[in-house]
TIZA-757169 format. One record per residue: x, y, z of N, C-alpha, C in turn. Coordinates in steps of 0.1 Angstrom, whole numbers, padded with zeros to 4 digits, always signed. Example, Ala and Ser with C-alpha at 12.3 -4.5 7.8 and 13.67 -1.06 7.14 Angstrom:
2
+0132-0057+0078+0123-0045+0078+0132-0033+0078 +0128-0022+0071+0137-0011+0071+0129+0000+0079 
END
This chain:
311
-0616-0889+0107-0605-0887+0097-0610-0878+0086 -0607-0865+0086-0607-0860+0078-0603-0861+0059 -0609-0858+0051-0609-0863+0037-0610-0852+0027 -0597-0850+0016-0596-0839+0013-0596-0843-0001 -0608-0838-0009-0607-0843-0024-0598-0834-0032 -0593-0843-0039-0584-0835-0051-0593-0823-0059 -0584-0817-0062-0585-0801-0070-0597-0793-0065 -0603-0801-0048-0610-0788-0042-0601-0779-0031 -0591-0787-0028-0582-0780-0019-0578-0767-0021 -0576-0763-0037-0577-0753-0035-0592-0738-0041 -0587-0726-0035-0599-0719-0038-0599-0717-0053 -0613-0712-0055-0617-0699-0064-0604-0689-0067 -0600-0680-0054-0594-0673-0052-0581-0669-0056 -0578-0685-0054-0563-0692-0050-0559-0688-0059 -0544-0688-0064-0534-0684-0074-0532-0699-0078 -0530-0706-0077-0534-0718-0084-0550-0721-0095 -0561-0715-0088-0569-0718-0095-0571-0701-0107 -0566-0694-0106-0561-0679-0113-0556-0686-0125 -0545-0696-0122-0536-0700-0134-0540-0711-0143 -0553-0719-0139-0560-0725-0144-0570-0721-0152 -0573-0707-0150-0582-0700-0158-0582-0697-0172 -0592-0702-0178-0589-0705-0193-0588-0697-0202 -0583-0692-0208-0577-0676-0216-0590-0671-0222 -0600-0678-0225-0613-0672-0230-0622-0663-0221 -0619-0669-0211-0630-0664-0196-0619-0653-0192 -0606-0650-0196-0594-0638-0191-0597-0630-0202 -0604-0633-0213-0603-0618-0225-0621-0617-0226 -0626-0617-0215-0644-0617-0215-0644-0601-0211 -0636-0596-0205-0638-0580-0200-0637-0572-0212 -0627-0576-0218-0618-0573-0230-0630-0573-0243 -0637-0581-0243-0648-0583-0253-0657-0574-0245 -0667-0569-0237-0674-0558-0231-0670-0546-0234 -0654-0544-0236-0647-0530-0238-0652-0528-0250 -0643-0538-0261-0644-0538-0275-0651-0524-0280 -0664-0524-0279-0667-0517-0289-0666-0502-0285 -0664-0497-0270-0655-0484-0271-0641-0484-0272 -0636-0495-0274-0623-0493-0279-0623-0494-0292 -0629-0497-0301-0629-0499-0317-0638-0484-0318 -0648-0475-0308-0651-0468-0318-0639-0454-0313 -0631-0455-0300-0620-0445-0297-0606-0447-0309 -0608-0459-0316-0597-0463-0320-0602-0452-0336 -0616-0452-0344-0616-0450-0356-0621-0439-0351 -0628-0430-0343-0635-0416-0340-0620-0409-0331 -0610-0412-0329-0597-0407-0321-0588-0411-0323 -0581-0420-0327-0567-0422-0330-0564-0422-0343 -0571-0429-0354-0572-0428-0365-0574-0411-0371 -0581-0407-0362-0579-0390-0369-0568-0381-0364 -0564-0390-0349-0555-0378-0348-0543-0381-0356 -0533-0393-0355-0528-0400-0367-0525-0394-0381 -0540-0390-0386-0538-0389-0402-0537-0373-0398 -0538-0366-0384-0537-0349-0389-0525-0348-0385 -0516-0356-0378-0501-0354-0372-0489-0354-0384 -0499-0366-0399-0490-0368-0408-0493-0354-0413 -0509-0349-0419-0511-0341-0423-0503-0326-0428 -0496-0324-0413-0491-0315-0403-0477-0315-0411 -0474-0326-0414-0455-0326-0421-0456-0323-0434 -0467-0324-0440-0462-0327-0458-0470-0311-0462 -0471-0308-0474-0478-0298-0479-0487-0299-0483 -0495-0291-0489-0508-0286-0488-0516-0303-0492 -0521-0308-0482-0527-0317-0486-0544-0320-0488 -0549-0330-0494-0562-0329-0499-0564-0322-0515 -0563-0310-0514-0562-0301-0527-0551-0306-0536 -0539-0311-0530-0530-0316-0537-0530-0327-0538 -0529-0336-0552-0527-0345-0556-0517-0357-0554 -0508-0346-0550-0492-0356-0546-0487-0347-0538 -0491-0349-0526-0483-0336-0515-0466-0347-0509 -0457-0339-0506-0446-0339-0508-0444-0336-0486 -0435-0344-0481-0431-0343-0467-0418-0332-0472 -0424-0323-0455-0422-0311-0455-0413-0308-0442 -0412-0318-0433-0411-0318-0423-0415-0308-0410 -0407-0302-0404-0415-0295-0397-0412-0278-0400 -0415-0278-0409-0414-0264-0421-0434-0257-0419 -0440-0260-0418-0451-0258-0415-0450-0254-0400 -0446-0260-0395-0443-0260-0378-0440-0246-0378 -0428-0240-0382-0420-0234-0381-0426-0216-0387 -0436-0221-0400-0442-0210-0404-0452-0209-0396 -0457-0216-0393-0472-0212-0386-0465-0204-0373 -0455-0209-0363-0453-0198-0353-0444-0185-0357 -0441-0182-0370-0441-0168-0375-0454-0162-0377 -0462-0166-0375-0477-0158-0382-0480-0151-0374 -0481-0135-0372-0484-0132-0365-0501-0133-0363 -0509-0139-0370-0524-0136-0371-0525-0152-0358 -0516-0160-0362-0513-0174-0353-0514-0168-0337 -0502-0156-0335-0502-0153-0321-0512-0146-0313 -0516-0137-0324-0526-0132-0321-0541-0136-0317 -0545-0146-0321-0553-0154-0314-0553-0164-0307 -0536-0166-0305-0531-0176-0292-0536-0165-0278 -0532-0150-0285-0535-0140-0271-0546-0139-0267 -0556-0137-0278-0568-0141-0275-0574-0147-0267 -0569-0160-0275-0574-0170-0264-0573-0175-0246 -0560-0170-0247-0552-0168-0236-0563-0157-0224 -0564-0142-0231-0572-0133-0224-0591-0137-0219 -0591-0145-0232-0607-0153-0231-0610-0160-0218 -0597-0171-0223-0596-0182-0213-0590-0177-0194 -0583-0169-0195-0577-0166-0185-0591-0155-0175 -0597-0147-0183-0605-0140-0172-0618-0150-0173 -0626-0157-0184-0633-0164-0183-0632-0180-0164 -0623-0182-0168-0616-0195-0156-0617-0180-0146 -0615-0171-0140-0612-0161-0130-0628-0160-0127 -0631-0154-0136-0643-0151-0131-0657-0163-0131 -0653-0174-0137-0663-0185-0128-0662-0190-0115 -0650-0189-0110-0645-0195-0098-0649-0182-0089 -0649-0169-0091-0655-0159-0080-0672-0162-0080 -0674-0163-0090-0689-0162-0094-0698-0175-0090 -0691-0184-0092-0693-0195-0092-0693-0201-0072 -0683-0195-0067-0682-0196-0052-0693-0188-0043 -0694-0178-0050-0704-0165-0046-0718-0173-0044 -0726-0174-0059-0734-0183-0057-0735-0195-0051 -0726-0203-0050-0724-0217-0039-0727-0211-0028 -0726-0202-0021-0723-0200-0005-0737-0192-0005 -0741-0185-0014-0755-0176-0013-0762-0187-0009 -0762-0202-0016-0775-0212-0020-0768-0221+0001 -0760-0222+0001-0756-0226+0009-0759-0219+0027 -0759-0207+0027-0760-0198+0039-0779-0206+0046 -0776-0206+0061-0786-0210+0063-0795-0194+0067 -0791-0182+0062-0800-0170+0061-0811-0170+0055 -0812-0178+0044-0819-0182+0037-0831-0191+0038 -0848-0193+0034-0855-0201+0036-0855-0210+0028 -0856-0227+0029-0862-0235+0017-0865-0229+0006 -0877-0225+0004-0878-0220-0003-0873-0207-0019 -0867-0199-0009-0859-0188-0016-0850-0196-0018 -0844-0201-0013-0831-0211-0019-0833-0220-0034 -0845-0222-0033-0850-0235-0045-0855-0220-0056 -0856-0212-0055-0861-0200-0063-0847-0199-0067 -0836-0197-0061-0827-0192-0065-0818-0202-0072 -0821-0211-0068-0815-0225-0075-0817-0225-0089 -0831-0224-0090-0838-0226-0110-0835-0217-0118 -0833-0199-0108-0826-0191-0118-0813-0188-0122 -0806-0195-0113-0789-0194-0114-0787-0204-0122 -0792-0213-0123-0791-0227-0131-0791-0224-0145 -0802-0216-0148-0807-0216-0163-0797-0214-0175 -0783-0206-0171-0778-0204-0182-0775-0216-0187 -0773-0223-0180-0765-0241-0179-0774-0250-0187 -0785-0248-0184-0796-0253-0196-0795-0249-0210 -0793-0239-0214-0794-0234-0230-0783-0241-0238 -0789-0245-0251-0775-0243-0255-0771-0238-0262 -0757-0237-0268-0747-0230-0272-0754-0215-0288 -0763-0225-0293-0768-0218-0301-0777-0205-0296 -0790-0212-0288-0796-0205-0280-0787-0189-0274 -0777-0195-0266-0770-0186-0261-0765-0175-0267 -0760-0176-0280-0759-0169-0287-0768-0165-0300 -0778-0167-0303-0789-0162-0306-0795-0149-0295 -0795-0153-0282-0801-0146-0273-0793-0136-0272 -0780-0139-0275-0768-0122-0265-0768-0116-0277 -0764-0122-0291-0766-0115-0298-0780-0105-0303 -0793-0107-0300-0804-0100-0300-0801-0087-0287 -0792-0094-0275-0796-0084-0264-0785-0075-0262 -0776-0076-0272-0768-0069-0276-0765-0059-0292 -0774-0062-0297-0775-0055-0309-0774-0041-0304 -0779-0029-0312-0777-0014-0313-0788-0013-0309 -0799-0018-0308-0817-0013-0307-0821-0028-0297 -0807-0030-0289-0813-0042-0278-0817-0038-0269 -0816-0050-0261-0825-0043-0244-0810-0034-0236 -0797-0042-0239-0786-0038-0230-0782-0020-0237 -0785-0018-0249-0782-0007-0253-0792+0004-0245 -0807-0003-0243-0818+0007-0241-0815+0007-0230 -0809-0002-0215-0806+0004-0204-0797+0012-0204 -0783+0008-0207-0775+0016-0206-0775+0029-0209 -0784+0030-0217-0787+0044-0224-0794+0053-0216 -0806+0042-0207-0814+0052-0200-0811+0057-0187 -0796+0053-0185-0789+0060-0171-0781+0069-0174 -0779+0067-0186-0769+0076-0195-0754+0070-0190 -0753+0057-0193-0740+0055-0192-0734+0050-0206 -0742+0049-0216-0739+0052-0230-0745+0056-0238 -0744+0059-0253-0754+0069-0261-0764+0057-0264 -0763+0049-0262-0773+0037-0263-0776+0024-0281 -0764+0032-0288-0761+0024-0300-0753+0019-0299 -0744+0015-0288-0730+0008-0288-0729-0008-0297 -0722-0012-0310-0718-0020-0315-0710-0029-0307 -0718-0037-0300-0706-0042-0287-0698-0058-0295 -0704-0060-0304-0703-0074-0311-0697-0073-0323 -0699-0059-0328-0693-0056-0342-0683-0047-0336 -0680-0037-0328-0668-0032-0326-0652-0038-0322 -0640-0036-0325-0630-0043-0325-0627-0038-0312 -0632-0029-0303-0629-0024-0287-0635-0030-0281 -0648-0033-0287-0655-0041-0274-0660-0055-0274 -0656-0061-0288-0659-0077-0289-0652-0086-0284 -0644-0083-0280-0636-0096-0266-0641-0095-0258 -0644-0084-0252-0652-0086-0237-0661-0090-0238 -0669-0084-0244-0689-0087-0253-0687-0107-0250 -0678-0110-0260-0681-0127-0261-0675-0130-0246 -0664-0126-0245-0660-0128-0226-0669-0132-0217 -0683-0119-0217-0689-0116-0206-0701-0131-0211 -0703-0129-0221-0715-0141-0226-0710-0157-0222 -0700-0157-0224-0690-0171-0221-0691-0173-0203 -0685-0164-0195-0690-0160-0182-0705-0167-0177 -0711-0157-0182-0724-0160-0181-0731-0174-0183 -0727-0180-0197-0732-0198-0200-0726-0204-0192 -0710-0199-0183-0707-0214-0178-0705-0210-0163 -0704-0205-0154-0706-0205-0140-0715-0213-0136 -0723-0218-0137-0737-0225-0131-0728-0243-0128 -0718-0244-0137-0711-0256-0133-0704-0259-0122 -0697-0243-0119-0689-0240-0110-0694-0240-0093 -0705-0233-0100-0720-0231-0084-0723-0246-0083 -0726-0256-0091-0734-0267-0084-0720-0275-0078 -0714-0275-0082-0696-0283-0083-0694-0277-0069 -0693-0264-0066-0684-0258-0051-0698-0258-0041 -0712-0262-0046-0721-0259-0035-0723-0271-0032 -0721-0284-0037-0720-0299-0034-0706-0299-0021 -0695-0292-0025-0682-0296-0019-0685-0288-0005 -0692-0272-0004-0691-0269+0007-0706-0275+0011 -0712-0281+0007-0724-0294+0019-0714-0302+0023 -0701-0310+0016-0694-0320+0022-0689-0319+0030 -0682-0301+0039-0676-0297+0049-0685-0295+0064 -0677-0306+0072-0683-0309+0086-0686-0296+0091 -0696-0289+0096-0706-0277+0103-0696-0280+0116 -0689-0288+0123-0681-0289+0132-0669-0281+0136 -0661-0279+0124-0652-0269+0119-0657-0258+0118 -0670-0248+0116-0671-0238+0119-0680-0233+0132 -0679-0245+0135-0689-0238+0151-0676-0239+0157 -0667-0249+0159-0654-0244+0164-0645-0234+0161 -0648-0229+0153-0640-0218+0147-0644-0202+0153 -0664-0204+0154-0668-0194+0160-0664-0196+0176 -0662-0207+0178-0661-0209+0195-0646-0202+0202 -0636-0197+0191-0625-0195+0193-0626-0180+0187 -0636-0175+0182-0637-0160+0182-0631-0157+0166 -0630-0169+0159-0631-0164+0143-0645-0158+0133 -0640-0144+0130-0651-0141+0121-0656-0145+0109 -0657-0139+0099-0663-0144+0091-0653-0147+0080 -0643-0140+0073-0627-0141+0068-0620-0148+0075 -0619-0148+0083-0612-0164+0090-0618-0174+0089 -0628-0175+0087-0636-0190+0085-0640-0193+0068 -0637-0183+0061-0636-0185+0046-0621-0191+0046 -0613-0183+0049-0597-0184+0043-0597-0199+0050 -0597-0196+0063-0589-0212+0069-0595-0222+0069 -0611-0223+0070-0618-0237+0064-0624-0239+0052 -0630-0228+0048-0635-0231+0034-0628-0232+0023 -0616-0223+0024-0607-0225+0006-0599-0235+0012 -0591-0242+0022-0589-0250+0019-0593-0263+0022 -0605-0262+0021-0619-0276+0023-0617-0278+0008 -0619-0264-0001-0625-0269-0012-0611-0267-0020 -0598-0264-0017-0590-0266-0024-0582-0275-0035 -0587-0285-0033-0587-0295-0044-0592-0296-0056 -0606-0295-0053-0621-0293-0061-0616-0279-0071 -0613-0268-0064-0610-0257-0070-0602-0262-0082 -0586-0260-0080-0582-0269-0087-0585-0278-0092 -0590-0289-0097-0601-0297-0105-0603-0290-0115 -0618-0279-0110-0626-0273-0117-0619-0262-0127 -0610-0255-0124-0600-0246-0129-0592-0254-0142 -0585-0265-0137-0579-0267-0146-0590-0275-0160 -0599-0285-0151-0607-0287-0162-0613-0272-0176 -0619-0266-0169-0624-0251-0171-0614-0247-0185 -0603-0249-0182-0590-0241-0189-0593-0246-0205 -0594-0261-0201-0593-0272-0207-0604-0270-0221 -0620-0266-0217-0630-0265-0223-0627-0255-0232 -0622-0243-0219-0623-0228-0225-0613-0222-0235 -0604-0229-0238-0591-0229-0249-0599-0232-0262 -0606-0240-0264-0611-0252-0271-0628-0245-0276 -0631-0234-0270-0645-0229-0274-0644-0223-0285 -0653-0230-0294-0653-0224-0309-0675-0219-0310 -0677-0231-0310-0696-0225-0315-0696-0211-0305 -0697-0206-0293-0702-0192-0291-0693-0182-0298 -0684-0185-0295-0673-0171-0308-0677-0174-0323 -0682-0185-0330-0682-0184-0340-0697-0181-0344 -0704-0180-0333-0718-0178-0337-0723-0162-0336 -0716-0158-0323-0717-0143-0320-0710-0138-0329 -0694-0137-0331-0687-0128-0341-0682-0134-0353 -0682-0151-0357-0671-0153-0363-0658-0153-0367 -0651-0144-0350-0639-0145-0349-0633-0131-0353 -0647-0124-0359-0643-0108-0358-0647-0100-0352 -0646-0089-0351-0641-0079-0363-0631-0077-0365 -0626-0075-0381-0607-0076-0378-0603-0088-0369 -0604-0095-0365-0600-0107-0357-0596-0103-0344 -0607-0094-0339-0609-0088-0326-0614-0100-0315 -0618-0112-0323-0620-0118-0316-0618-0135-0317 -0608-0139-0327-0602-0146-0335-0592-0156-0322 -0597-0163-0321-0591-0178-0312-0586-0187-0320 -0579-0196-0310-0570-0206-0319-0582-0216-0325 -0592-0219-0323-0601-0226-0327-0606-0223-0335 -0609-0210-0340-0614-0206-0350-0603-0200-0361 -0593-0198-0356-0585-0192-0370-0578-0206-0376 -0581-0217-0367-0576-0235-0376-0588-0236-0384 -0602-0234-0376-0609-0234-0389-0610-0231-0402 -0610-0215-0405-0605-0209-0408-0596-0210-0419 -0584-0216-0416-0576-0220-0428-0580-0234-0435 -0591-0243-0427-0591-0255-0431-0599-0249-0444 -0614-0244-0441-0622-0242-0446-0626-0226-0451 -0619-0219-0452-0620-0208-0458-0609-0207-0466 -0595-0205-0460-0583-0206-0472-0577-0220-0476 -0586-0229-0473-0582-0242-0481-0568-0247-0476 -0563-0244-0469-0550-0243-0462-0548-0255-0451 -0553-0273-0458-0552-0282-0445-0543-0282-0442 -0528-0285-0445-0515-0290-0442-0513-0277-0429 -0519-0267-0429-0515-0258-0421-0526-0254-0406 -0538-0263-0410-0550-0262-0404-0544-0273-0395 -0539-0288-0401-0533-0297-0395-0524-0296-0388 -0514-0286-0386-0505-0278-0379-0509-0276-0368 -0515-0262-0372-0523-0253-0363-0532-0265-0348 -0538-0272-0354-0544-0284-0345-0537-0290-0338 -0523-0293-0342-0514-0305-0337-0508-0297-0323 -0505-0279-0328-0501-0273-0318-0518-0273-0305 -0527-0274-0307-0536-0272-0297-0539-0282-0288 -0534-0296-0298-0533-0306-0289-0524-0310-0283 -0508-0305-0287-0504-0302-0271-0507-0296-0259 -0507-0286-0262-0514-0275-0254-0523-0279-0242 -0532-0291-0252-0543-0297-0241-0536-0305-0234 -0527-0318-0242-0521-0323-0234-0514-0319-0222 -0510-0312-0224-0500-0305-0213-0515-0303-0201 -0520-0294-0205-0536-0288-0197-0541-0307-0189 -0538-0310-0195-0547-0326-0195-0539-0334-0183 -0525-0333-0184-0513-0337-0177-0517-0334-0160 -0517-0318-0164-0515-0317-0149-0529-0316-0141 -0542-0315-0151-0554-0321-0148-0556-0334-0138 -0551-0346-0146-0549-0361-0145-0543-0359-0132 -0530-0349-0130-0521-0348-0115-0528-0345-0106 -0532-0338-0107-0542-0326-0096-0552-0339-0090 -0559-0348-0099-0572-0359-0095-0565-0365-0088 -0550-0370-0090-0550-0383-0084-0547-0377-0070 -0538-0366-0072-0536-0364-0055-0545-0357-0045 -0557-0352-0054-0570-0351-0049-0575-0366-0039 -0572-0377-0051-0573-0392-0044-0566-0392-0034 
END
């Protein structure tokens, strides 16, 4: 005869014993969180909060009794043309910057990836593609700015093929300082793009291209139809993430030009600074910010979309 003692009948598991669970042992996770949620609550919400109010009233900080403005700041800042102007900026920055990591970035993935290649030459090629990815931000622009100067190394080649007179102002000229910080931005961030798409194409079954060759596809047929969309996901990912960073880059523009010459090279990041801390202008710096955090959000939105249906 079987013997069934009280309150073991049911499990651990059980929804019965779930509901038994004593509210202290239910908020134990909750206590582990705590202290990233107290420090996202006072390092992120609490700032973004006081720059959202910032944003409505006038000139605040400097002012003693600033006065709600509503969205009259809002409204001036997108008349500014110096505002659009570095929205274009940034736009041209970010737009060929995200273009050309993704070519650059797949190029070197598939170089490191081709089995043409030995052990060896591959691990050579690995430590030098990598290195921009090591430096940072400062470094990086300490360095392009030296190799870019009028008496750098870039002036003394170009010079010695004669493809320019060899003093070219590529950092101080208002023709050529977008591109100049473009190509240096390029340069520091591809190596994320190469480890990121040379991981994804190891993940693609070698089964799909020996069948591919078995049916008499060459070498553009076996990029287009297995590999972009092997790594079609990933791409997207990395792109939209990329956008995300690249909107948002202030230390290399502010270290190479400052955001000039003439505001040749003047981003949203840096002309918010800009008003914070050069024209004393928060109520309008807090603006300027509030518009960039949309922006992200939006950027951020369809980020978050892209992962999950990646999932």
């Amino acid at each position: 005869m079987a013997v069934t003692t009280p309150g073991l009948s049911a499990g651990r598991g059980s929804p019965v014993a779930r509901r038994r669970t004593p509210l202290g042992r239910r908020l134990v996770p909750f206590g582990y969180l705590s202290p990233t949620l107290v420090l996202m609550l006072v390092l992120m919400a609490i700032p973004i909060v006081m720059v959202i109010g910032y944003s409505v009233m006038d000139n605040v900080i400097t002012n003693q009794n600033p006065e709600m403005v509503g969205l009259a700041n809002y409204l001036e800042i997108l008349r500014d043309d110096a505002f659009w102007k570095a929205a274009r900026n940034t736009f041209v920055f970010t737009a060929i910057s995200v273009v050309a990591h993704i070519v650059l970035g797949m190029t070197f993935a598939m170089l490191l990836n081709t089995e043409l290649l030995g052990t060896w030459t591959k691990a050579v090629f690995r430590v030098v593609l990598v290195l921009p990815w090591l430096f940072t931000i400062a470094i990086i622009a300490v360095l392009w700015r030296m190799l870019m100067s009028p008496n750098g190394v870039i002036n003394y080649l170009l010079g010695t093929i004669g493809f320019t007179d060899g003093q070219t102002e590529w950092l101080a000229s208002p023709a050529t300082a977008l591109a100049a910080v473009t190509f240096i931005n390029i340069w520091a961030g591809y190596p994320f793009y190469m480890i990121s798409l040379l991981a994804g194409l190891q993940g693609i079954p070698r089964d799909l291209y020996e069948a591919a060759k078995v049916d008499g596809a060459g070498w553009w047929q076996r990029f287009f139809n297995i590999t972009v969309p092997q790594l079609k996901p990933l791409l997207i990912s990395l792109a939209l993430l990329d956008f995300i960073w690249t909107t948002q880059q202030f230390p290399l523009i502010w270290m190479t030009t400052g955001g000039g010459p003439i505001d040749a090279t003047e981003v949203l990041s840096t002309f918010t600074y800009k008003l914070a801390f050069t024209k004393y202008q928060f109520a309008m710096a807090s603006t300027s910010a509030v518009v960039i955090l949309v922006l992200s959000m939006i950027l951020a939105f369809f980020y978050a979309r892209s992962q999950r249906a990646r999932d």
